[in-house]
C-alpha positions in Angstrom: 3.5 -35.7 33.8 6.7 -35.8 35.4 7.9 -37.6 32.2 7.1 -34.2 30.5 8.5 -31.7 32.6 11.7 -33.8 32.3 11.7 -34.0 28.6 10.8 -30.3 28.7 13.6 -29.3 30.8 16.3 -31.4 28.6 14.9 -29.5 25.6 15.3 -26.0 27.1 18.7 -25.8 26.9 19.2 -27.1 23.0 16.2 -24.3 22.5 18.5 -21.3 23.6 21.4 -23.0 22.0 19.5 -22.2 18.8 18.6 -19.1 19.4 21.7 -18.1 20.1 23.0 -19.3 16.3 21.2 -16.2 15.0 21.7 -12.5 15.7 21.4 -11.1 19.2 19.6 -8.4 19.7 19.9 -6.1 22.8 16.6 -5.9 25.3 15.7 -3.7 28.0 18.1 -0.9 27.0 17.6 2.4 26.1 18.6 4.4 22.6 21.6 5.9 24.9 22.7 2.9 26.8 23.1 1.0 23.8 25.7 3.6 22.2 27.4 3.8 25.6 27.7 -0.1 25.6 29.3 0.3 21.8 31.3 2.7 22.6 33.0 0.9 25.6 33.1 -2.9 23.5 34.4 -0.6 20.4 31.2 -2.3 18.1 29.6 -0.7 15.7 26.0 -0.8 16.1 23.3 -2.3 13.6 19.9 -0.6 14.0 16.8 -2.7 12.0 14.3 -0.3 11.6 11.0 -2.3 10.7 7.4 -2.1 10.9 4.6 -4.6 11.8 3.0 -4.4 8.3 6.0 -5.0 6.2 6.8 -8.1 4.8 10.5 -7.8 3.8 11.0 -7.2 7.5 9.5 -10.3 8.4 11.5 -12.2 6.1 14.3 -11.0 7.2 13.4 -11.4 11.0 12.3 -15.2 10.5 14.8 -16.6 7.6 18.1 -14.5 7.6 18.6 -13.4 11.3 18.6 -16.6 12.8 20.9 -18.2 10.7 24.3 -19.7 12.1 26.5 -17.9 9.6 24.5 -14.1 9.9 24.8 -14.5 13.8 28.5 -14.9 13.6 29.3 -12.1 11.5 27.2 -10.0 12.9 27.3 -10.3 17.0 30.8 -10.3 16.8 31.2 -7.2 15.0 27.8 -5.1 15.8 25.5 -4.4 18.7 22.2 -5.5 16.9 19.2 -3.6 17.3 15.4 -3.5 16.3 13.6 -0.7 16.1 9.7 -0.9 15.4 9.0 2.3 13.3 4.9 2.3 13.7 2.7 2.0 16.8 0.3 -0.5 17.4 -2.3 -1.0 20.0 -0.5 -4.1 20.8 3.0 -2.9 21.4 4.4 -4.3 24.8 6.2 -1.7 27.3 10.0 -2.5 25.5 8.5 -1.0 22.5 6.5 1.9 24.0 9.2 3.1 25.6 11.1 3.3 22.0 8.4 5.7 20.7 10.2 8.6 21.0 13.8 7.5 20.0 11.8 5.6 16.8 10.4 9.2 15.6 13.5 10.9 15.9 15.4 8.4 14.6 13.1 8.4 11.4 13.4 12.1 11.2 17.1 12.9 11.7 17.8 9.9 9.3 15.1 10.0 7.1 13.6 6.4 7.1 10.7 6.2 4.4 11.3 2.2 3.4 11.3 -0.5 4.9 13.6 -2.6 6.0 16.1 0.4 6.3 19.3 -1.4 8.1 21.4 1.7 9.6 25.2 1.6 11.0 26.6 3.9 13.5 30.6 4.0 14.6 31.7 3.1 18.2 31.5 6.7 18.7 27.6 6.5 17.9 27.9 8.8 14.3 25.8 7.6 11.6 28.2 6.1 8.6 25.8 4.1 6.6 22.6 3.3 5.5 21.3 -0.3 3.7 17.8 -0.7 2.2 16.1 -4.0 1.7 15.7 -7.5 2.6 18.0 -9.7 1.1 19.4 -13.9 1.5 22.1 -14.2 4.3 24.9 -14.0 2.1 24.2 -10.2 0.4 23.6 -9.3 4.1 26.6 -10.6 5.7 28.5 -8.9 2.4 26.6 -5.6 2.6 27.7 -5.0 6.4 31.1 -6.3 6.1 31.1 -3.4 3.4 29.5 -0.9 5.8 32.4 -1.2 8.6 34.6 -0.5 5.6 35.2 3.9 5.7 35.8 3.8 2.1 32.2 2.3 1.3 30.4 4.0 3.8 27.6 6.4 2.9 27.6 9.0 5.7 31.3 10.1 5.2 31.1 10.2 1.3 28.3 13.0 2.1 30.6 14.5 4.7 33.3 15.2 2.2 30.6 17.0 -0.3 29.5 19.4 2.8 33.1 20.1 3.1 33.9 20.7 -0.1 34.8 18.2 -2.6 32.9 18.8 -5.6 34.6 17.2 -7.8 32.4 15.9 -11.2 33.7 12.4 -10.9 33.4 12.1 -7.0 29.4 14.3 -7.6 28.0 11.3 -9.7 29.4 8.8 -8.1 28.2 10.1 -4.7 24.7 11.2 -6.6 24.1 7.5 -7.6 25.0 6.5 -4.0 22.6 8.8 -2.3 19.9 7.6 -4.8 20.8 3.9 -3.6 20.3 4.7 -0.1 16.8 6.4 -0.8 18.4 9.7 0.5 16.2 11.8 -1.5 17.1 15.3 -0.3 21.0 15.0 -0.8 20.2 12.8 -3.8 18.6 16.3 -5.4 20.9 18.3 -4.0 24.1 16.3 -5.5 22.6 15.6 -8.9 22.3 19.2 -9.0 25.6 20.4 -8.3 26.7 17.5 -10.7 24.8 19.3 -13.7 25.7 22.3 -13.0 28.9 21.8 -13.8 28.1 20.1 -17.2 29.0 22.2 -20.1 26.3 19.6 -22.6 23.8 18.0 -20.7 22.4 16.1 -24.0 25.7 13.6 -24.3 24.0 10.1 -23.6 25.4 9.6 -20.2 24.1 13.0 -18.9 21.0 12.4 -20.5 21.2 9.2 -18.4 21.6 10.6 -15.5 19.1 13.5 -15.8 16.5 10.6 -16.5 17.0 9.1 -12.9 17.3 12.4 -11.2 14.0 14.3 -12.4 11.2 13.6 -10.4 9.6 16.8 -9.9 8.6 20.1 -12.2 11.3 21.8 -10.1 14.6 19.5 -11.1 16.7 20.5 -13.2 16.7 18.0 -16.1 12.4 18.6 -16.3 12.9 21.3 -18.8 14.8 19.1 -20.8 12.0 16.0 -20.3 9.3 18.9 -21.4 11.3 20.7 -24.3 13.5 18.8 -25.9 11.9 15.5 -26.1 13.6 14.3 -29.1 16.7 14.5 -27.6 15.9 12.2 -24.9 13.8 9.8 -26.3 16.8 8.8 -28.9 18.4 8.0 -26.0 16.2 6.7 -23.5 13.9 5.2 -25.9 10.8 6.7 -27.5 7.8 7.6 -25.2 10.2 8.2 -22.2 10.1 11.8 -21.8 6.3 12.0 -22.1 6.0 9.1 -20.0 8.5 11.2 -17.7 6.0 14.7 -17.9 2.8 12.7 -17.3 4.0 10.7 -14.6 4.9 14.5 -12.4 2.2 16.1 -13.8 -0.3 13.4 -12.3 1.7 13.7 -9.5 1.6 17.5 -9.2 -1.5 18.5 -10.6 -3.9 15.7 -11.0 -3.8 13.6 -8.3 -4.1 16.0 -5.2 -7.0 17.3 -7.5 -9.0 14.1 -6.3 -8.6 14.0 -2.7 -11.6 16.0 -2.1 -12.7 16.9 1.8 -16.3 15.4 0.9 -15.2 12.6 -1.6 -17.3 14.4 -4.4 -16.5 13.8 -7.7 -13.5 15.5 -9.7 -14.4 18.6 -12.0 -12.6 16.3 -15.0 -13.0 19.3 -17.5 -11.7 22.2 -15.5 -8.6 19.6 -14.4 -8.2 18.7 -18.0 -8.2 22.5 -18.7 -5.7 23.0 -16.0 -3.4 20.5 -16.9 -3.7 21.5 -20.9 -2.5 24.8 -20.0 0.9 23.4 -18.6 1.6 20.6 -20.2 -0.7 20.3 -23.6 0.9 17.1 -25.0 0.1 14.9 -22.6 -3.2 16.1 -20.6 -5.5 14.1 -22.6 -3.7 11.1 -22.2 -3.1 11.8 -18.2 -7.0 12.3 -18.0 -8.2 9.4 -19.5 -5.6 7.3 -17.4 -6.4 8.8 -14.2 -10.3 8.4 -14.8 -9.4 4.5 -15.2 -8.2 4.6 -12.0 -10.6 6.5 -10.0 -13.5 4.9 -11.6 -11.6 1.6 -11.0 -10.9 2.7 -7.2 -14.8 3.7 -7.0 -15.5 0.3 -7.9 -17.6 2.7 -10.6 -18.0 -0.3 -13.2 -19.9 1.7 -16.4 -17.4 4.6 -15.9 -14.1 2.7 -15.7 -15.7 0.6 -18.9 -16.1 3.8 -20.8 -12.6 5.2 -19.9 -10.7 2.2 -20.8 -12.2 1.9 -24.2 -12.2 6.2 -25.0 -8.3 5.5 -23.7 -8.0 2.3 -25.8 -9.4 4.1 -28.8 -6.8 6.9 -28.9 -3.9 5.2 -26.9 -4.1 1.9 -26.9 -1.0 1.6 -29.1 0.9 2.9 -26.0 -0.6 0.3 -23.8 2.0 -2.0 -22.1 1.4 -5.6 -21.5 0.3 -5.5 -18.5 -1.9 -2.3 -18.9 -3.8 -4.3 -21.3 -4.0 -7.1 -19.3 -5.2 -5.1 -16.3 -7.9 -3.0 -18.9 -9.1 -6.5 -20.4 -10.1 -8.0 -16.9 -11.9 -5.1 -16.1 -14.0 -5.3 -19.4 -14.1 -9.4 -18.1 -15.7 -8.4 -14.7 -17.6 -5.1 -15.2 -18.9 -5.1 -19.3 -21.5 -7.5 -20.5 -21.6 -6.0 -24.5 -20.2 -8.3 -26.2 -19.0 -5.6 -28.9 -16.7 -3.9 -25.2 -15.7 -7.8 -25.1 -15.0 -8.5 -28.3 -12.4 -5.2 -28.4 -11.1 -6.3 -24.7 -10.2 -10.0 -26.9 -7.9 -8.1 -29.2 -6.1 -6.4 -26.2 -6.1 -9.5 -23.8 -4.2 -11.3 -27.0 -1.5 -8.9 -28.0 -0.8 -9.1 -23.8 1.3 -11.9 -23.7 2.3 -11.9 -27.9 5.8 -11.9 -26.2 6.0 -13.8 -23.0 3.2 -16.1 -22.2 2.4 -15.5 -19.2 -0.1 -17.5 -17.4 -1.9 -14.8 -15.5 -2.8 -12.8 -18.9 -3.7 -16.2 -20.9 -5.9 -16.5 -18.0 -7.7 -13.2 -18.6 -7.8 -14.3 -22.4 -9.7 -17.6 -21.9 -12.5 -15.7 -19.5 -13.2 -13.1 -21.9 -13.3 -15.8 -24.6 -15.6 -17.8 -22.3 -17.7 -14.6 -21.8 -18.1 -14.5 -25.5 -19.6 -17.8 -25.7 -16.3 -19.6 -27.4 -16.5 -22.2 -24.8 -14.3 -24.4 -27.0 -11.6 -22.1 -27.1 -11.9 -20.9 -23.5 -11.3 -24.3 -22.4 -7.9 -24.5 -24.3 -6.5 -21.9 -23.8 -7.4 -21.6 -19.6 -6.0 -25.6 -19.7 -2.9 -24.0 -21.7 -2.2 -21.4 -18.3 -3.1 -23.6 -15.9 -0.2 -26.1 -17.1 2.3 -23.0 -17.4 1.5 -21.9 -13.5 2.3 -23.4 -10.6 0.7 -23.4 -6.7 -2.1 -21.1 -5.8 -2.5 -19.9 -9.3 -2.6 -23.1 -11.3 -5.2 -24.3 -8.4 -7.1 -21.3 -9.3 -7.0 -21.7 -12.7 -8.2 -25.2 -12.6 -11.4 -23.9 -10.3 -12.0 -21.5 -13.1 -11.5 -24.7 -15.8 -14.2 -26.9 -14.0 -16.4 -23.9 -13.8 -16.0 -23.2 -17.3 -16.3 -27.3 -18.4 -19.6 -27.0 -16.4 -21.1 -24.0 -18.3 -21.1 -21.8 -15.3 -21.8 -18.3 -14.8 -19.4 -16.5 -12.4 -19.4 -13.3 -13.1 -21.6 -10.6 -11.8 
């Protein structure tokens, strides 16, 4: 025993010597003693704000933060800080007492991803703003570029609230706001960006119209609902009514299904409804969002029923892994072997360009499903050999169960 304690006590040391390689991050202090300590060691001050549930955090947390190289950088040029953003019913007191600073911080710098990384000056303003994990490399070059003034997000914005509006300096800082996840100022400088464009239909405005309209109420919408043509020979075709049906959902369907006693949706008066605003796409939008509630309802005959009225009139439109996604749910929930024998056709043109293992999967079941054991076993051998851990064990499960002539499916 004594033996232990010793080796035990010769370890402890070589412990803290490796957590010291990493970041340090400051304990027991409060949101205002940490920006006084800042201010007095002239650091700028790292802030991680994470939550419990995230798994980029974590990441970050276990595989860049402790690293030899990240720690260097960054204790000798920040104050490092984590902030937990939730609350848990297993918080300790250290992150109870951070409730408060946590909310406000999320509110007066609007935090809505995670990890959000902020940076505040010795002085304790707010100057930039990183989002997203990353290896220890990007980090370390990401926050060297964050203590630089001329690639720091916060005083970009405070030269557009003082004036400078610029067209050059208006995209450029639009773009930046929109990397940041700064929605609001995002809007707001897109906005004053096109207003000063004399032809919003040159390739690069159309462009930049096309990652700035996200509501009915932007400014570049009209152009996504009326002038189509126009943006689809540059964007591509199907873009601006991908663009109209993805708001309108947002807008008009989908708050149309959160009912207060989960009863079903009126689908004709919302198809009615939607029709009357935006008649090119409502059919389309319908039949999508049925595939999903039904799906979500775990609704099997339903979701069946959608997928192939969808299929019937859209299915051209149907992206690879839309068809993969419909085909598996013909797999599990259809047992008509006319529904299969349709969901064959749609599995196959799924991975016509890239064979991927996952969809070749889906293609061997409903194969198996229709009785072409032969076949099934080929091509679920031919995805197991393209994927690799969990998956390729899964898929040779699946091959034994096919070789066998079981059933598993309900």
């Amino acid at each position: 025993m004594i033996k232990k304690l010793l080796l035990l006590a010769s370890w402890l040391p070589f412990a803290a010597m490796a957590q010291e390689k990493g970041m340090h991050f400051e304990h027991g202090s409060t949101w205002a003693e940490i920006k006084a300590k800042a201010k007095a060691e002239n650091k700028y001050i790292f802030v991680d704000c994470f939550t419990t549930w995230c798994g980029p955090c974590k990441y970050m947390s276990a595989n860049v933060f402790p690293q030899e190289k990240v720690g260097e950088f960054m204790n000798a040029k920040y104050l490092n800080v984590k902030v937990q953003m939730d609350q848990t019913p297993k918080d300790d007191e250290e992150v109870k007492k951070w409730y408060d600073d946590a909310q406000k911080i999320a509110k007066d710098y609007s935090v809505r991803a995670y990890p959000t990384f902020l940076v505040f000056s010795p002085d304790g303003t707010i100057v930039d703003r990183q989002i997203g994990g990353g290896e220890a490399d990007q980090f370390i070059e990401r926050f060297t570029a964050s203590l630089d003034p001329n690639q720091q997000y916060y005083p970009q914005l405070e030269k557009y609230k003082n004036g400078q509006k610029d067209t050059a300096f208006l995209r450029k800082l639009a773009y930046l706001a929109r990397d940041k996840y700064d929605e609001k100022n995002a809007s707001e400088v897109a906005k004053a960006y096109l207003a000063q464009q004399k032809d919003l239909y040159t390739p690069g405005n159309i462009d930049f119209v096309g990652k700035f309209t996200n509501s009915s109420k932007d400014p570049g919408f009209d152009m996504f609902l009326h002038h189509g043509d126009k943006i689809n020979k540059v964007l591509g075709p199907g873009t601006a009514e991908a663009k109209i049906m993805d708001i309108a959902g947002r807008e008009e369907v989908f708050p149309a299904l959160r009912t207060k006693d989960d009863s079903a949706p009126d689908w004709a008066a919302l198809e009615k409804k939607v029709k009357a605003k935006y008649p090119s796409v409502a059919e389309e939008l319908i039949l999508k969002t049925k595939i999903q509630y039904f799906s979500y309802k775990n609704d099997g005959d339903n979701a069946v029923a959608s997928i192939v009225a969808y299929m019937k009139k859209y299915g051209h439109k149907a992206d690879p892994q839309a068809l993969n996604e419909y085909a598996w749910t013909i797999f599990e929930k259809c047992n008509d072997l006319k529904c299969i024998e349709q969901a064959l056709e749609w599995s196959k043109r799924s991975f016509k360009d890239n064979e991927m293992p996952a969809f070749m999967d889906t293609y061997a079941n409903l194969l198996y499903k229709a009785g072409k054991k032969a076949d099934a076993l080929a091509w679920e051998e031919k995805a197991m050999n393209k994927a690799n851990g969990d998956e390729k064990k899964n898929y040779e499960t699946t091959l034994e169960k096919m070789k066998k002539g079981e059933k598993y499916w309900n």
